[in-house]
VEXLO-72417 format. One record per residue (C-alpha): residue number from 1; residue in three letters; z, x, y. Coordinates in nm, 2 decimals. Layout:
N
<r NUM,"ALA",<Z,X,Y>>
...
***
This chain:
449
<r 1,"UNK",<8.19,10.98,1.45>>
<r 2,"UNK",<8.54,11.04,1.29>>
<r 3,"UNK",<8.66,11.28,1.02>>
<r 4,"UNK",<8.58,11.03,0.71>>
<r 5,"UNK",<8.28,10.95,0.79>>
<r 6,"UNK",<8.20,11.32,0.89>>
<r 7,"UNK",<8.35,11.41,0.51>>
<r 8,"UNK",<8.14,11.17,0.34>>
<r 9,"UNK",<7.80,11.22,0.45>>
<r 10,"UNK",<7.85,11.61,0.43>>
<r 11,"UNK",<7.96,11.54,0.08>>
<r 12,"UNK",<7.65,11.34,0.01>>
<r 13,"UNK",<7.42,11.56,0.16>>
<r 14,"UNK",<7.53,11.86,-0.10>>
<r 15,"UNK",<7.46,11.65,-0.38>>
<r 16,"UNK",<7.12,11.59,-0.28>>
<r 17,"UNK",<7.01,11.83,-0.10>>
<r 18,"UNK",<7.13,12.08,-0.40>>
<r 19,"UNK",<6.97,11.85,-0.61>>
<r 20,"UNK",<6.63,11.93,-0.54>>
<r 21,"UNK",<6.63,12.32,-0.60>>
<r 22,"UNK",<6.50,12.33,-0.96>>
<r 23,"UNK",<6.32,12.15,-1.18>>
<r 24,"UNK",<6.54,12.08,-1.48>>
<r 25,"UNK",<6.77,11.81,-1.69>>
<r 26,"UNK",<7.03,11.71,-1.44>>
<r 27,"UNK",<7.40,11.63,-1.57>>
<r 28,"UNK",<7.73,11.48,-1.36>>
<r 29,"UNK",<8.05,11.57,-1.43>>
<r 30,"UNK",<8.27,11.32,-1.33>>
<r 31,"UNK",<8.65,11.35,-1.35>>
<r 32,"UNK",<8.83,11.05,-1.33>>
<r 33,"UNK",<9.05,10.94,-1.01>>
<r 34,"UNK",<9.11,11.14,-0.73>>
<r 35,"UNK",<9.32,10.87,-0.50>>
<r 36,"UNK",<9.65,10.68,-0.55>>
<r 37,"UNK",<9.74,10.36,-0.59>>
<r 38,"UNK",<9.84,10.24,-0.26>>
<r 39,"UNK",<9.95,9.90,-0.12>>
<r 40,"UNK",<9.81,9.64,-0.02>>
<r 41,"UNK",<9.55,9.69,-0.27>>
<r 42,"UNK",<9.36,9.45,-0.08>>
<r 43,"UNK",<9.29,9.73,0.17>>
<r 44,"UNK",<9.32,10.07,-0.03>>
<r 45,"UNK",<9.17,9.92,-0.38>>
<r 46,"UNK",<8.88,9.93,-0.56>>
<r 47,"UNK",<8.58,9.66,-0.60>>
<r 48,"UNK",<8.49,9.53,-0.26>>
<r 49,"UNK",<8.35,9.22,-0.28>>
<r 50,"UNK",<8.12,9.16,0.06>>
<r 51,"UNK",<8.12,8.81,-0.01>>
<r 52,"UNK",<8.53,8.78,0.02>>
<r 53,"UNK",<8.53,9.06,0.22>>
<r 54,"UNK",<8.82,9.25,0.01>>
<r 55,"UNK",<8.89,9.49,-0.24>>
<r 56,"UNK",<9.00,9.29,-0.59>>
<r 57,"UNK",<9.18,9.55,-0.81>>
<r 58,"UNK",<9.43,9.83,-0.70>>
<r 59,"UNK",<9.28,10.20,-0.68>>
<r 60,"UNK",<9.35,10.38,-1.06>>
<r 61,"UNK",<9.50,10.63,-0.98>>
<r 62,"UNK",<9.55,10.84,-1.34>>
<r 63,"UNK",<9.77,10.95,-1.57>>
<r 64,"UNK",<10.05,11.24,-1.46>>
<r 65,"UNK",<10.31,11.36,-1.66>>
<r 66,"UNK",<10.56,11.69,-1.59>>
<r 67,"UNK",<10.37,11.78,-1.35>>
<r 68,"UNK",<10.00,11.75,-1.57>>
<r 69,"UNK",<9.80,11.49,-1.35>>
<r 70,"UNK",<9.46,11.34,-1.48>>
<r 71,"UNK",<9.28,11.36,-1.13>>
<r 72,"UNK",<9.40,11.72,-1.08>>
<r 73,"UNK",<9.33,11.88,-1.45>>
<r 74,"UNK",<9.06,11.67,-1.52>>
<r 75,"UNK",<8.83,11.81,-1.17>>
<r 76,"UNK",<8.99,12.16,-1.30>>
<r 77,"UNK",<8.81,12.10,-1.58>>
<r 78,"UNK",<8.48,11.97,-1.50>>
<r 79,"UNK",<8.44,12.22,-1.21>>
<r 80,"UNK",<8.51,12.54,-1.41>>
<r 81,"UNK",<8.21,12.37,-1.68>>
<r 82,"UNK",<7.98,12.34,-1.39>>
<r 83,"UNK",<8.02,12.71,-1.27>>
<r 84,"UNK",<7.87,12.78,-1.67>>
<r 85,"UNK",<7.68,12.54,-1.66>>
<r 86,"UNK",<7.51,12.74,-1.30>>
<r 87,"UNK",<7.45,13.06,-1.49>>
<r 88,"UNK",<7.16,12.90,-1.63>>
<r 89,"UNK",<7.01,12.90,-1.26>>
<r 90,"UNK",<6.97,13.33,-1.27>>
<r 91,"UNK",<6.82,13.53,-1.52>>
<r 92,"UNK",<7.18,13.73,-1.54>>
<r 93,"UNK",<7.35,13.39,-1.55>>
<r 94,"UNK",<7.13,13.31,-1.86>>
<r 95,"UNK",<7.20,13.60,-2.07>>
<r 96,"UNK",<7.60,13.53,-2.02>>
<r 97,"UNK",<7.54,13.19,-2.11>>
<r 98,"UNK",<7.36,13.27,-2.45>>
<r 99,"UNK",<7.69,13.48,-2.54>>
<r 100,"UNK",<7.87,13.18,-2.53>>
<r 101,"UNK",<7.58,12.99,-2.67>>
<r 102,"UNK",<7.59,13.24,-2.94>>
<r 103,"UNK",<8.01,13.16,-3.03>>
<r 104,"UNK",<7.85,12.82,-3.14>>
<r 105,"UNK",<7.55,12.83,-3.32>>
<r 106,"UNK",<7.15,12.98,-3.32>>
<r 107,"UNK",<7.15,13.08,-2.93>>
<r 108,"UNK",<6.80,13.03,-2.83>>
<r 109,"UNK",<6.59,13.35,-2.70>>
<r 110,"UNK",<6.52,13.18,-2.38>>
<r 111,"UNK",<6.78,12.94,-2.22>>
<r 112,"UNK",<6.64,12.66,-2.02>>
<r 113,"UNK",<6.83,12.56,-1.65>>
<r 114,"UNK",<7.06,12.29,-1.62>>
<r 115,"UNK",<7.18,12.14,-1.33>>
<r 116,"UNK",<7.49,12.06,-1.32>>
<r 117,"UNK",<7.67,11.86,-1.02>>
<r 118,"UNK",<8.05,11.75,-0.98>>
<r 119,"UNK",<8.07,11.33,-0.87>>
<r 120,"UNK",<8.37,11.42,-0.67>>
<r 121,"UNK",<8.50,11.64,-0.44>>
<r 122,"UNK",<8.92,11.76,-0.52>>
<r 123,"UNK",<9.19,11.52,-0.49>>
<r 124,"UNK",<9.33,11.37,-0.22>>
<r 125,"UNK",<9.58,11.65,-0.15>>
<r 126,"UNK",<9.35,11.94,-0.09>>
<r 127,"UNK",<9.12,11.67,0.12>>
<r 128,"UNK",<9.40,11.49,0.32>>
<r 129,"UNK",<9.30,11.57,0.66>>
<r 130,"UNK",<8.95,11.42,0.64>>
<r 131,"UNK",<9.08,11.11,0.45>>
<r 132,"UNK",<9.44,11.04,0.52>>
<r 133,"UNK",<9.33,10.69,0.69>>
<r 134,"UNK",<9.16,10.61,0.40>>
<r 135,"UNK",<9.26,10.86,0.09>>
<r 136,"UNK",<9.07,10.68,-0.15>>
<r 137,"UNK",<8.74,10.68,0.03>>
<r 138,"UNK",<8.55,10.99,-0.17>>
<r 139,"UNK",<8.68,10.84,-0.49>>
<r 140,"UNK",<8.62,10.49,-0.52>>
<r 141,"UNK",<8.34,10.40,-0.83>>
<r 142,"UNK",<8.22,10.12,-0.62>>
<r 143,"UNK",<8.07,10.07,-0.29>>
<r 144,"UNK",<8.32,10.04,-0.02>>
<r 145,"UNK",<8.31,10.00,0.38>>
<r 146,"UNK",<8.41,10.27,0.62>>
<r 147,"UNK",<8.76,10.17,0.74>>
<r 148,"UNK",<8.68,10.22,1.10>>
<r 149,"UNK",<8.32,10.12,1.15>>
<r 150,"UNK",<8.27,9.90,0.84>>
<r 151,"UNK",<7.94,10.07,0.74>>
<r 152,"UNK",<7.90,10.01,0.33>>
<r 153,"UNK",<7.96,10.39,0.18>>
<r 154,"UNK",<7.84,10.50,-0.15>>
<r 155,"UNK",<8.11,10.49,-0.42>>
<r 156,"UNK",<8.12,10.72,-0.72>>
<r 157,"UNK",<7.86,10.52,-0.94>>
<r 158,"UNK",<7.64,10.52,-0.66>>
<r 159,"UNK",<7.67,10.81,-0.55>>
<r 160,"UNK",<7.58,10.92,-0.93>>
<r 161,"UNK",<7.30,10.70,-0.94>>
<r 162,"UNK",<7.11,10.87,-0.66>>
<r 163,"UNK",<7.12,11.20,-0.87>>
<r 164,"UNK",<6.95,11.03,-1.12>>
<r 165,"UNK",<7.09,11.25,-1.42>>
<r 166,"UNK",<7.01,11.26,-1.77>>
<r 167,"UNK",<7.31,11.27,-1.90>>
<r 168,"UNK",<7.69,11.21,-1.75>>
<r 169,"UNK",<8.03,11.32,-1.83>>
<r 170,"UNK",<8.35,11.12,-1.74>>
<r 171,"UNK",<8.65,11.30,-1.81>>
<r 172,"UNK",<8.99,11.13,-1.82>>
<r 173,"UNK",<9.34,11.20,-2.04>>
<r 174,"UNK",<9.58,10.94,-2.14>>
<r 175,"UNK",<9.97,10.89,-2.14>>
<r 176,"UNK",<9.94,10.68,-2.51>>
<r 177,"UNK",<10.06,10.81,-2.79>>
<r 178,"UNK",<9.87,11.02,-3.01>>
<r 179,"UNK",<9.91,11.24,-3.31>>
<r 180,"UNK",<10.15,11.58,-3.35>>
<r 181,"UNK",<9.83,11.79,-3.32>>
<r 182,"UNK",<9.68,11.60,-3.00>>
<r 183,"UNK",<9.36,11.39,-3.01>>
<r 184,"UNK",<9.04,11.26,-2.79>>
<r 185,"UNK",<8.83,10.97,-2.79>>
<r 186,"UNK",<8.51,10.85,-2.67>>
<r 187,"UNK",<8.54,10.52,-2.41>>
<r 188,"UNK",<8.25,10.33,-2.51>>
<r 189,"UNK",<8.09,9.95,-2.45>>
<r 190,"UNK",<7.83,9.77,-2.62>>
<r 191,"UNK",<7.51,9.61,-2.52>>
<r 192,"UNK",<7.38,9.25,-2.45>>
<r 193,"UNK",<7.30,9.25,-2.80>>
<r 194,"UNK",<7.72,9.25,-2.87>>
<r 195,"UNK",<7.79,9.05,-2.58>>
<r 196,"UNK",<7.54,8.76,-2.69>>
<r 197,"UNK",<7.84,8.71,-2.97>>
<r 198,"UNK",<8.07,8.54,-2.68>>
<r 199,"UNK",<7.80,8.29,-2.56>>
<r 200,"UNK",<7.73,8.19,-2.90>>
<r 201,"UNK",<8.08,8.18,-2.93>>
<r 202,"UNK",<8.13,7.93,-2.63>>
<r 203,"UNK",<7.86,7.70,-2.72>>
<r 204,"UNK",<7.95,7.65,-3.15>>
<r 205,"UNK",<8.18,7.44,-3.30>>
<r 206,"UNK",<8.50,7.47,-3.43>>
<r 207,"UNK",<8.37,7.57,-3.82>>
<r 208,"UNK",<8.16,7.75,-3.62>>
<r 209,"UNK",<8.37,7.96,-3.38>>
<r 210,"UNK",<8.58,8.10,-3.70>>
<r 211,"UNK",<8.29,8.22,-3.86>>
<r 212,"UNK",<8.16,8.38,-3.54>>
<r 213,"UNK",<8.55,8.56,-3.51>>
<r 214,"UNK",<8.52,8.66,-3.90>>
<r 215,"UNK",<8.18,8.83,-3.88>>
<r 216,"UNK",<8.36,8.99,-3.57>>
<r 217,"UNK",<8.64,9.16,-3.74>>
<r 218,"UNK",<8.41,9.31,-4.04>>
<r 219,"UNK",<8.22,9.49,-3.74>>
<r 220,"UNK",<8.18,9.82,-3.63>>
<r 221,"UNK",<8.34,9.63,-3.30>>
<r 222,"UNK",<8.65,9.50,-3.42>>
<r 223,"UNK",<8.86,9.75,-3.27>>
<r 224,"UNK",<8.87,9.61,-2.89>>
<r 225,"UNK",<9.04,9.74,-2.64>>
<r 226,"UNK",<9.37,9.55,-2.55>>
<r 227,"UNK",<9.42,9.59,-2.20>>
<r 228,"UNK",<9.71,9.28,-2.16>>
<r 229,"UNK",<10.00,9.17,-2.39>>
<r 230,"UNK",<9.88,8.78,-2.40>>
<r 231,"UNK",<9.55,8.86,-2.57>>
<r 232,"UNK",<9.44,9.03,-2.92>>
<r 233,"UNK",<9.12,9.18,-3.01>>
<r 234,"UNK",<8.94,8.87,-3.03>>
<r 235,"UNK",<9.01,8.72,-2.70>>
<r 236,"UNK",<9.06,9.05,-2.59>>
<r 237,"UNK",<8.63,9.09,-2.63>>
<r 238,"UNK",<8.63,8.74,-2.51>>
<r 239,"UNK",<8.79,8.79,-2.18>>
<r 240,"UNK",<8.58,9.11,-2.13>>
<r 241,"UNK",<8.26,8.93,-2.20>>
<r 242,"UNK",<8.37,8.65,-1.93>>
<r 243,"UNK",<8.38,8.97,-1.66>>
<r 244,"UNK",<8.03,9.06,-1.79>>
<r 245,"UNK",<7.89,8.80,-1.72>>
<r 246,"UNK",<8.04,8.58,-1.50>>
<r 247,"UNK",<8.36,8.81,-1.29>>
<r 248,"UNK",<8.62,8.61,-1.45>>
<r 249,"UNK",<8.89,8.68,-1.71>>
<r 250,"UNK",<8.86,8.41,-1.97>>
<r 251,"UNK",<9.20,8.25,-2.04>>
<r 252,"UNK",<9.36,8.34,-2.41>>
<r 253,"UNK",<9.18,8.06,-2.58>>
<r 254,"UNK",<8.85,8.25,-2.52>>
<r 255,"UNK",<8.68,7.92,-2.40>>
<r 256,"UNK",<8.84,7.87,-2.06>>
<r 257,"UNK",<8.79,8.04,-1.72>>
<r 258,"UNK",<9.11,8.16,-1.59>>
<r 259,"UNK",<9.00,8.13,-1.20>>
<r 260,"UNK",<9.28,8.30,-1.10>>
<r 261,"UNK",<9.13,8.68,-1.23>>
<r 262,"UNK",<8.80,8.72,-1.08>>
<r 263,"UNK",<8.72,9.08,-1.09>>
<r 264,"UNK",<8.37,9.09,-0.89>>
<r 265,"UNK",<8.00,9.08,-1.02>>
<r 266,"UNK",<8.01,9.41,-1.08>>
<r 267,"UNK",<7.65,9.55,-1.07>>
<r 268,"UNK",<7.65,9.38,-0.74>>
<r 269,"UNK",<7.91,9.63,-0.64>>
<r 270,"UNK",<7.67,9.93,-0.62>>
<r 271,"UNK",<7.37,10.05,-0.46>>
<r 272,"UNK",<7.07,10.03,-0.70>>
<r 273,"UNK",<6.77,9.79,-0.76>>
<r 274,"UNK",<6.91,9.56,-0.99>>
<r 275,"UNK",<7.19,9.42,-0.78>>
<r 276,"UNK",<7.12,9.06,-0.58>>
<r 277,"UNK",<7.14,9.01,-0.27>>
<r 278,"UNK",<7.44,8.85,-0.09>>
<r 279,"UNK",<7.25,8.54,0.02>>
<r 280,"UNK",<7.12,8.54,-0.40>>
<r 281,"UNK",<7.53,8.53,-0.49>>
<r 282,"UNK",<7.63,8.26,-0.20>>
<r 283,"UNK",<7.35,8.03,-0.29>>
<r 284,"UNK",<7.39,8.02,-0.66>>
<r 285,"UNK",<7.73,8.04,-0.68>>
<r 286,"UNK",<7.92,7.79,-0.91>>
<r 287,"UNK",<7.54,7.64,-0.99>>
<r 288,"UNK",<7.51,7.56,-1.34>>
<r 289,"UNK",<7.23,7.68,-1.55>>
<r 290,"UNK",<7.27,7.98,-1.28>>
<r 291,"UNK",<7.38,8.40,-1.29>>
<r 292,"UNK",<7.63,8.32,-1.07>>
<r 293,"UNK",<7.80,7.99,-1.27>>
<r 294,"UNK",<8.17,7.96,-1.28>>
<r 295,"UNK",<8.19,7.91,-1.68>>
<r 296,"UNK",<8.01,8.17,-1.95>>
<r 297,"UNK",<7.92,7.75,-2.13>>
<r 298,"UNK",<7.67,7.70,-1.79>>
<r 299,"UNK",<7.56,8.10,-1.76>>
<r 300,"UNK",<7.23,8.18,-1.78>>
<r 301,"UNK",<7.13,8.55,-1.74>>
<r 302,"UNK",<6.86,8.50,-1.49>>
<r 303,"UNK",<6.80,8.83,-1.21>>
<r 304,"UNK",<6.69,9.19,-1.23>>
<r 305,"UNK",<7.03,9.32,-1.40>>
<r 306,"UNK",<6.95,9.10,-1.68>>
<r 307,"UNK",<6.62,9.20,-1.77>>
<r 308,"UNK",<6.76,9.57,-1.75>>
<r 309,"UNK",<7.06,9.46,-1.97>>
<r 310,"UNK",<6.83,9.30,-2.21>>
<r 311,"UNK",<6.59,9.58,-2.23>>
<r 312,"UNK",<6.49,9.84,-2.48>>
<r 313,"UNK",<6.66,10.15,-2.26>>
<r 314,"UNK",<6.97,9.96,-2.32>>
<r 315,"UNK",<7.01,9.91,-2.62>>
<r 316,"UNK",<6.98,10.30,-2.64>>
<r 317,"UNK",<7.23,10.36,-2.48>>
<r 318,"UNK",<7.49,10.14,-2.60>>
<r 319,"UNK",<7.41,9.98,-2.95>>
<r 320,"UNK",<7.30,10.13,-3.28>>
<r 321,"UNK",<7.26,10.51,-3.28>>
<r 322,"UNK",<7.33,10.82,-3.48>>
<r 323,"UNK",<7.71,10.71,-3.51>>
<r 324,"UNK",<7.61,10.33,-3.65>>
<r 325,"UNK",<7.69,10.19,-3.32>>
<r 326,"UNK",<7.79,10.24,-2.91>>
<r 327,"UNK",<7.38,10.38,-2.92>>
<r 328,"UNK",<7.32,10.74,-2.74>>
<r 329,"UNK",<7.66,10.71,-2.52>>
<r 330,"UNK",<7.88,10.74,-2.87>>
<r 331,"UNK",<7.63,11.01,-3.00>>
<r 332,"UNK",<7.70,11.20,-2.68>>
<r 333,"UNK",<8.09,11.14,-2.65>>
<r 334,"UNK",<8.14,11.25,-2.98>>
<r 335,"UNK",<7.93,11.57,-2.96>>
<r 336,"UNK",<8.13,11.67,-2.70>>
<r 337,"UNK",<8.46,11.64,-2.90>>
<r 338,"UNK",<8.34,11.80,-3.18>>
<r 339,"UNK",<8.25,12.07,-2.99>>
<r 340,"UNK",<8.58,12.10,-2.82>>
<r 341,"UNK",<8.74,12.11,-3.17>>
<r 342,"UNK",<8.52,12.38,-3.24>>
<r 343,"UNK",<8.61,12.59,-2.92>>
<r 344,"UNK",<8.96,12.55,-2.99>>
<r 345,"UNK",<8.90,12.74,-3.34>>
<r 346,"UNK",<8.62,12.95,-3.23>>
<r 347,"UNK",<8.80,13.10,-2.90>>
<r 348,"UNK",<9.14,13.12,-3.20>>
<r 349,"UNK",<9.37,12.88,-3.03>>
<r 350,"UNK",<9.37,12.65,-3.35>>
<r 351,"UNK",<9.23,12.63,-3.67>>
<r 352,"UNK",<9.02,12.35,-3.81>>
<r 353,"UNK",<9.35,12.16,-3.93>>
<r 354,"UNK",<9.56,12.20,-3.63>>
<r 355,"UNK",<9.28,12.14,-3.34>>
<r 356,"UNK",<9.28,11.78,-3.14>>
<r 357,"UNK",<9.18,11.52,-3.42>>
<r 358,"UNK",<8.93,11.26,-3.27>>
<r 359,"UNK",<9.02,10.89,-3.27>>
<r 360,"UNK",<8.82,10.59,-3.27>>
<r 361,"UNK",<8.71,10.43,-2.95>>
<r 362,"UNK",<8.81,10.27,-2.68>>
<r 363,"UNK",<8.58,9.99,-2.68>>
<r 364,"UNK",<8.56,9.75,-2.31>>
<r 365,"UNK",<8.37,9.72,-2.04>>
<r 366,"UNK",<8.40,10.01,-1.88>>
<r 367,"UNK",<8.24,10.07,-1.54>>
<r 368,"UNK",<8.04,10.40,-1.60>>
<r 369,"UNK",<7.90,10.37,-1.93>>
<r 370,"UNK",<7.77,10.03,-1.82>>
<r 371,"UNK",<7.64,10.11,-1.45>>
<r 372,"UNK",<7.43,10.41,-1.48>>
<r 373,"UNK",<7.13,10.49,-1.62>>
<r 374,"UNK",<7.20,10.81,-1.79>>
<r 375,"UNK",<7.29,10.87,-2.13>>
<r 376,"UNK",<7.68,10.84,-2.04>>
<r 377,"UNK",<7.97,11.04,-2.25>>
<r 378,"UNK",<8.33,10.91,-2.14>>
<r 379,"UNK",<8.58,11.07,-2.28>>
<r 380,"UNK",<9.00,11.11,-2.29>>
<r 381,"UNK",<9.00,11.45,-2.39>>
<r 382,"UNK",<9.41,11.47,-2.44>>
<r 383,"UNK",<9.73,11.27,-2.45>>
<r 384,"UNK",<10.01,11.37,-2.23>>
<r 385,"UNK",<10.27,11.23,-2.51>>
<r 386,"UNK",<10.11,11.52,-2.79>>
<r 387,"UNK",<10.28,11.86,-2.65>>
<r 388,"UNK",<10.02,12.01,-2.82>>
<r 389,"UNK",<9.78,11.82,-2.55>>
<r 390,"UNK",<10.01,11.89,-2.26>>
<r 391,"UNK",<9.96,12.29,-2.37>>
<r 392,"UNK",<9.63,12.26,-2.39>>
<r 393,"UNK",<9.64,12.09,-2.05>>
<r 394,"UNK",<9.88,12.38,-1.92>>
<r 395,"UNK",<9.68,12.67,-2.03>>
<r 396,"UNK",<9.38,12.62,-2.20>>
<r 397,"UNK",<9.15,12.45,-1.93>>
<r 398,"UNK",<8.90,12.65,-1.99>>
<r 399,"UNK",<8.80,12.61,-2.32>>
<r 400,"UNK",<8.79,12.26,-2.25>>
<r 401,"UNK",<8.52,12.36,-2.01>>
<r 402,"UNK",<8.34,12.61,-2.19>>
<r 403,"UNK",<8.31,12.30,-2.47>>
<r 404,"UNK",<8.15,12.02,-2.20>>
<r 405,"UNK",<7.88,12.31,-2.10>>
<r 406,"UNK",<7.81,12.41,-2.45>>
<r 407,"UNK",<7.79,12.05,-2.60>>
<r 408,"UNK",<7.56,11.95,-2.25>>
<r 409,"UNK",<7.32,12.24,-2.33>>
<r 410,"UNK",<7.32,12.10,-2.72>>
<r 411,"UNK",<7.26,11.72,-2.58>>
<r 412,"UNK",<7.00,11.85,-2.38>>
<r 413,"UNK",<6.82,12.10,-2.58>>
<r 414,"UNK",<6.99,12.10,-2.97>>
<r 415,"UNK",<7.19,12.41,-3.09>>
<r 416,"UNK",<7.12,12.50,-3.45>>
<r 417,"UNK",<7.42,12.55,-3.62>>
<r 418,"UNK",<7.57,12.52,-4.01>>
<r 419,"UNK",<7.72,12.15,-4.02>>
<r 420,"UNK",<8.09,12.10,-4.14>>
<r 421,"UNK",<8.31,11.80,-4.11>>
<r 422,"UNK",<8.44,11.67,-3.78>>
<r 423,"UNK",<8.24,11.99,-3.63>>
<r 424,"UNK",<7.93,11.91,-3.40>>
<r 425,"UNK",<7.57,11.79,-3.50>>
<r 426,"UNK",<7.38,12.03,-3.26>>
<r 427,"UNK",<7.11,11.75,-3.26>>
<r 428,"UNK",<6.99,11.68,-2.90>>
<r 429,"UNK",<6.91,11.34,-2.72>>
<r 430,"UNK",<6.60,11.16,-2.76>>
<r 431,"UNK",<6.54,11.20,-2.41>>
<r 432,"UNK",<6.14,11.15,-2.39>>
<r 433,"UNK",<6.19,10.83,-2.48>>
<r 434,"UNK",<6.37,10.68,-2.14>>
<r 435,"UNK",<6.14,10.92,-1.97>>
<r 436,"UNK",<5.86,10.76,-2.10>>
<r 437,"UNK",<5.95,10.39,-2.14>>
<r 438,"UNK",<5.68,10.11,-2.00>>
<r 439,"UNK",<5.74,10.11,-1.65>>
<r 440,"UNK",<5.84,10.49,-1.63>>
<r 441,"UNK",<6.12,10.69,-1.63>>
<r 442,"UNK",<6.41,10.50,-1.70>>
<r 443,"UNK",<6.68,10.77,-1.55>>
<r 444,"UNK",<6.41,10.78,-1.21>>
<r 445,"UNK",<6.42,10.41,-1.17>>
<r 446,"UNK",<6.83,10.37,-1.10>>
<r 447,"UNK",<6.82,10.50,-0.73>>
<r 448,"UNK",<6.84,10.22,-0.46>>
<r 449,"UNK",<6.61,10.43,-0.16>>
***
């Protein structure tokens, strides 16, 4: 057996093996990238399709600026919050944690434990050894094969999924430009109830269509993610509802498949219970009236993913909520950068007028957000262009830290606190409801055994 595969089932085995210690709410931090962007993509990429047997996008390999990479600060990051986020396993660990509890609201008399686990090991530099034939193998986010034996291994979603957390952190930074003072946002995407707009969309009428784009641009919505130059908002959301549903891009008009972009039925791409099976894919592919039909005017959402994407938990998650929209995965994203505007001030780095404003969000398809089960928080906690970012980045790590374990104990449990503007709720998740949904516990149900 060689060194890879060695690498990747020891790192499997400590995430579930570790998992089964205590019995307590269970989060992931995962921070974002890890390999590099190698060519051909075809062989060092990211989302292996089994059916064409290749990879169909190049690896992402993160933001890095004078010397600040994303992969790098971001695992910084999210390791130093999961050694605070341990103190809740001791007695000793518990009483350090209220302190810090205590810098941000009502500490409770008796702090609960936490689990906390990290969805990746360090970066391919302090790892290059076990992975130099394949440095991207412990950071894919989906399923890959092993390069020698050709044995599927978990990717990053996967591997989260069989943890079956409450709650999830994805932590990235961004090279865009941003205000003097630095800023965040939360990386959200909507539920079938949003998506439903583009199949209306595809089978209306002209008069139709531009009433279907107006009610789009009053909504809470309208600021779509742009991800290429040749599309706006509008067929921005269109082409991302195309990948949703049927792989590929749509072209500009919003109508058309552009066959030349397919990006992979993605909840295929992992190991869980709602994917289809590769004989399912093959047989129905291109039929009309079918999951697997080459245009989003002949779709039909038929399959397990569907019913899960239509369902109740769902539209938790990603619709509706306590910020009007982007359900329990805004709610938690946002919590969390209120809270790190608050650690900035409380811990005296910045005052409430020069800490890291918080932007709207990024609103796609993202991969995480839509592909777990767990209330999901994706965040850019900085921009690389703000040198007030790239010094927080530089030095100030670990209040960053100390703000994802505080805000994870508040999602969890609720910190009581005095409100004030763009400062943090302390309101916790409605958790018993996925825990208790027909069918039981929607967070136990996501593991593939």
């Amino acid at each position: 057996m060689h060194k890879l595969h060695h690498f990747m089932i020891f790192a499997v085995f400590i995430f579930l093996s570790y998992g089964s210690k205590v019995d307590a709410y269970r989060v992931v931090l995962d921070p974002g990238h890890g390999g590099r962007d190698l060519v051909p993509y075809t062989l060092y990429g990211d989302k292996f399709d089994r059916r064409l047997g290749t990879y169909l996008d190049h690896f992402r390999e993160g933001a890095r600026y004078k010397g600040v990479w994303e992969f790098e600060v971001m695992y910084d990051i999210a390791q130093k919050a999961k050694v605070l986020l341990d103190l809740t396993q001791t007695s000793e660990g518990k009483a350090k944690f209220r302190k810090i509890l205590a810098k941000y609201g009502k500490a409770p008399q008796e702090v609960p434990a936490i689990e906390a686990f990290l969805s990746r090991p360090p970066g391919y530099f302090e790892n290059y050894d076990a992975i130099k034939d394949d440095p991207n193998a412990p950071f894919r986010l989906y399923d890959y094969p092993d390069m020698k034996t050709g044995e599927i291994q978990p990717g990053t979603i996967s591997r989260i999924n069989a943890l079956e957390p409450e709650l999830v952190i994805t932590l990235h930074l961004t090279h865009t430009e941003s205000p003097k003072n630095g800023a965040m946002a939360t990386v959200i995407t909507p539920g079938y109830k949003t998506y439903r707009i583009a199949q209306n969309y595809v089978h209306a009428n002209a008069s139709e269509r531009k009433k279907i784009r107006a009610r789009f641009d009053r909504s809470a919505w309208r600021r779509w993610f742009v991800s290429d130059g040749r599309y706006k908002t509008f067929p921005s959301f269109m082409a991302d509802a195309f990948i949703y549903y049927i792989g590929f891009w749509s072209l500009p008009d919003g109508l058309r498949t552009d066959y030349k972009r397919f990006r992979g039925y993605r909840h295929n791409l992992v190991s869980w219970p709602y994917a289809d099976s590769d004989a399912t894919v093959e047989s129905l592919y291109g039929e009309e009236g079918e999951r697997y039909a080459t245009t989003l005017a002949a779709f039909s959402p038929k399959g397990p993913f569907w019913e899960r994407e239509k369902g109740q938990a769902e539209d938790w998650r990603r619709e509706g909520g306590p910020e009007g929209f982007g359900g329990d995965n805004h709610f938690a994203g946002m919590e969390i950068l209120r809270y790190t505007r608050k650690a900035f001030v409380v811990n005296g780095v910045d005052t409430p007028s020069t800490a890291p404003k918080i932007l709207h969000p990024y609103i796609s398809t993202w991969a995480v957000p839509t592909y777990v089960n767990a209330v999901a928080a994706f965040l850019e906690l900085a921009h690389t262009t703000s040198k007030r970012d790239y010094l927080r980045m530089a030095k100030y790590r670990h209040i960053y830290a100390e703000a994802v374990a505080v805000s994870t104990y508040s999602l969890l449990y609720g910190l009581d606190q005095r409100s004030a503007k763009n400062f943090p709720k302390g309101k916790a998740l409605n958790l018993a409801r996925y825990e208790n949904l027909d069918g039981g516990n929607y967070f136990k149900r996501v593991h593939k055994n």
